[in-house]
C-alpha positions as CSV (number, residue, x, y, z in Angstrom):
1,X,0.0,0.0,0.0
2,X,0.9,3.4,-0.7
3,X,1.2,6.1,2.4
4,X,1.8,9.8,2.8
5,X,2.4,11.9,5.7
6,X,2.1,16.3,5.2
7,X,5.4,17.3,6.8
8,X,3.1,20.5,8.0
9,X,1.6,18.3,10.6
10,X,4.5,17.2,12.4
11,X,4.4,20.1,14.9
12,X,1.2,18.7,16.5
13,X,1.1,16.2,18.9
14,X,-0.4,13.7,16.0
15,X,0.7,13.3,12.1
16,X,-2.6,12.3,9.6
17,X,-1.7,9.5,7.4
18,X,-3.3,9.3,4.1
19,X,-3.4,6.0,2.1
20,X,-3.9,5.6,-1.9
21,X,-7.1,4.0,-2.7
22,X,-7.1,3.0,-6.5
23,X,-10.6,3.2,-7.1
24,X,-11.0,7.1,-6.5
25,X,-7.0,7.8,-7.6
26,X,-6.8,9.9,-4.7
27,X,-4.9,9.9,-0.8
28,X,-8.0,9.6,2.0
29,X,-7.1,10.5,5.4
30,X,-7.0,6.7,7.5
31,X,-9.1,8.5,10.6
32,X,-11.1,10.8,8.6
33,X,-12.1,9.4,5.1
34,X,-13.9,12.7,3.7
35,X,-10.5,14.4,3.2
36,X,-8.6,13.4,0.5
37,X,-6.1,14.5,-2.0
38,X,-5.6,13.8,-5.5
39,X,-2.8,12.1,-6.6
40,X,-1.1,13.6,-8.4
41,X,-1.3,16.6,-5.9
42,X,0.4,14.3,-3.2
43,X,3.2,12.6,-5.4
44,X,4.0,16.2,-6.4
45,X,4.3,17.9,-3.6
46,X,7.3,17.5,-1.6
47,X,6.0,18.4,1.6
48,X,4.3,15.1,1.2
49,X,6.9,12.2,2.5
50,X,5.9,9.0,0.5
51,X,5.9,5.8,2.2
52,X,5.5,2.0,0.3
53,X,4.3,-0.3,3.0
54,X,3.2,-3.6,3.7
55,X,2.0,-3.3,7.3
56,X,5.6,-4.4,8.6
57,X,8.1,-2.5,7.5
58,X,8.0,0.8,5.5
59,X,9.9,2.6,2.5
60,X,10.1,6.3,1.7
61,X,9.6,7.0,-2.1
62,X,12.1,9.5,-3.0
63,X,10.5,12.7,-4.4
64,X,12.0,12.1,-8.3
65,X,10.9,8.3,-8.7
66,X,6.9,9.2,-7.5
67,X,5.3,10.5,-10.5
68,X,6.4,7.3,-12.3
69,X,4.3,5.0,-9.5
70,X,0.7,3.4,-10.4
């Protein structure tokens, strides 16, 4: 699964994570579904960090390698 984490948020006390959901093409916030991103918006951003996961471990995407992903 694809993740993403706003590096705006980091100076509250909790970070949103957003996770790709193919059917819409766009990020949805995990604790609040009704926000979402687009995503190309996210992969192009780099004040998005881009994460690859599979529950275990995770790998950051690096910013010049994301537009080329899905």
């Amino acid at each position: 699964m694809i993740r993403a984490i706003y590096t705006g948020d980091v100076i509250f006390n909790e970070c949103n994570v957003f996770e790709y959901n193919s059917e819409t093409k766009s990020f949805h916030m995990i604790n609040d579904k009704e926000i979402s991103y687009p995503f190309e918006a996210v992969m192009s951003d780099k004040n998005f960090i881009v994460f690859i996961t599979d529950g275990e471990s995770a790998f950051q995407v690096e910013v010049k390698n994301r537009l080329d992903m899905v």
